[in-house]
N, C-alpha and C positions, 0 to 999 in steps of 0.2 A: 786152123780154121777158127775161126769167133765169130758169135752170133751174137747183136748186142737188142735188146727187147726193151724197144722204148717206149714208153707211156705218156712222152710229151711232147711237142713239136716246136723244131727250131726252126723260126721263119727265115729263108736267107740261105738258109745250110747249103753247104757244099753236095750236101746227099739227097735233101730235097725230104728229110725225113728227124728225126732228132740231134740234140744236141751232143749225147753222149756219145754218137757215132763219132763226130769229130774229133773226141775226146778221145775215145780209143785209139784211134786211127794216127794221131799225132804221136801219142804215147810210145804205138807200136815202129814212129817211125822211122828211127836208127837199129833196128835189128837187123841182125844180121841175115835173119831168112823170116823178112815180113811176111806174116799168115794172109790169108784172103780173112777179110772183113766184110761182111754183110746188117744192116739194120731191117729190122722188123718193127714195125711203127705196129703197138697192137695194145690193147687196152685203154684206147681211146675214152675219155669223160668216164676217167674212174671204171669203166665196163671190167667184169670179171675175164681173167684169161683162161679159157678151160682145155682143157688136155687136147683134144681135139688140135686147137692151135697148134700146142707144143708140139705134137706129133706131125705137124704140119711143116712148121719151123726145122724142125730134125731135119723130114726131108729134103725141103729147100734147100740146107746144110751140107746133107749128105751131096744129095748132085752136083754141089759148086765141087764139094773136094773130088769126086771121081772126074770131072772136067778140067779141074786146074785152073778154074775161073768162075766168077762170079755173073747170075746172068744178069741181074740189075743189082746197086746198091741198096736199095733201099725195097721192103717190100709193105704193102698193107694188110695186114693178116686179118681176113675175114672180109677182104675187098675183091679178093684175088683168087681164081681157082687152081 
C-alpha cells in the first residue's frame, strides 16, 4: 500500500488530484505485485498539515489494505469526512 501526500495539483491528471500520483503510479508499473496507490491532495496554498490529517490519512490507508481495494484514487484531506 502507498499513500502519496500531494501539495499540488495536476490539472488534467488521470487521478483528478496531483501530479506525483502519476508518477508513482507509472514507476510502480512493472512490479510484479503492484501495491494499491492512493493520493491525498492535502496542504493546499502552503496550509500546515497537522497530525490530525495524518491520522486521518493512516486510516483511509489502513481500510483500502483490509478491503483489497481502494475506495477512490484520489482524496481531499480536510474536505472530506
Amino acid at each position: 500500500m502507498v499513500g502519496v501526500v500531494e501539495t499540488n495539483m495536476g490539472l488534467g491528471s488521470v487521478s483528478s488530484g496531483g501530479v506525483l500520483y502519476a508518477e508513482v503510479c507509472a514507476a510502480l508499473y512493472e512490479s510484479q505485485q503492484r501495491p494499491l496507490v492512493v493520493s491525498f491532495m492535502a496542504g493546499m496554498g502552503g496550509e500546515a498539515i497537522v497530525m490530525k490529517e495524518f491520522y486521518w490519512m493512516t486510516q483511509k490507508m489502513t481500510e483500502a489494505q483490509k478491503q483489497g481495494k481502494i475506495e477512490k484514487r484520489t482524496h481531499w484531506v480536510g474536505f472530506e469526512e
